[in-house]
C-alpha positions in Angstrom: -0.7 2.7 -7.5 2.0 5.1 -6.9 -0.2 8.1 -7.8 -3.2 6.5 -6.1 -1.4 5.5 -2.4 1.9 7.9 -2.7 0.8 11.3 -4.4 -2.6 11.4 -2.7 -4.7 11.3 -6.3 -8.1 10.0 -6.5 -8.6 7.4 -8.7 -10.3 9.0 -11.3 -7.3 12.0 -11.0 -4.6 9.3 -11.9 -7.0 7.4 -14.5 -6.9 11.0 -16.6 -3.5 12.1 -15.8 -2.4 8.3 -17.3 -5.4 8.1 -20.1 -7.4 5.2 -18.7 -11.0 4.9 -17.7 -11.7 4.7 -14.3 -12.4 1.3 -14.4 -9.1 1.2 -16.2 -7.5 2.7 -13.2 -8.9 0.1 -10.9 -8.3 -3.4 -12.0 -4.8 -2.8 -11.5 -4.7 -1.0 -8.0 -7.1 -3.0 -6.2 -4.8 -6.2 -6.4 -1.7 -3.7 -6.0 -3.1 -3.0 -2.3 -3.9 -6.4 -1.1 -0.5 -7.4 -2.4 1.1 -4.6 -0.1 -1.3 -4.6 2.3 -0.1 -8.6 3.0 3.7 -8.0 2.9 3.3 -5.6 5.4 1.6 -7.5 7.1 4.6 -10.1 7.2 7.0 -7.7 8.1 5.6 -5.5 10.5 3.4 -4.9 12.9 1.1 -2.3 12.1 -1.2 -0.2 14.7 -4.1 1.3 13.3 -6.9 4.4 15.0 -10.3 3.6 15.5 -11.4 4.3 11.6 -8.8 1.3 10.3 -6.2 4.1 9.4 -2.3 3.7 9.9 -1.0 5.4 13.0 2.3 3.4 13.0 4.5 0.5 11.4 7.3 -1.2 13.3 9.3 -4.0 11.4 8.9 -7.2 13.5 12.1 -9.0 15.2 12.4 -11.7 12.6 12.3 -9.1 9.5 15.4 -7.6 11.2 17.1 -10.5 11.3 16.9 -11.7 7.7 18.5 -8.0 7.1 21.1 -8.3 9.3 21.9 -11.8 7.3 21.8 -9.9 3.7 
């Protein structure tokens, strides 16, 4: 997932840089995502453009708090 979300690679890039098949590749990014995709979604409030993309991520007021306690 790291070279798929982080680096900026294509799916098929990372599948040949780490010698998997595409489909390889997939199984294990797809659920990767919707795993981050929810935590965020816990945390912080996220504000997206018009074509679902991330413009900006604040951490909500109760995330702070359970950091402040740590």
């Amino acid at each position: 997932m790291t070279l798929v979300e982080l680096e900026g690679l294509t799916q098929k890039q990372a599948a040949n840089r780490l010698g998997l098949s595409v489909f390889g590749m997939r199984s294990p990014v797809q659920p990767g995502r919707k795993q981050l995709k929810m935590r965020l979604e816990k945390c912080c409030v996220i504000e997206r453009d018009g074509r679902n993309g991330v413009i900006d991520l604040s951490i909500t007021d109760r995330t702070h708090r359970l950091l402040d306690r740590q």
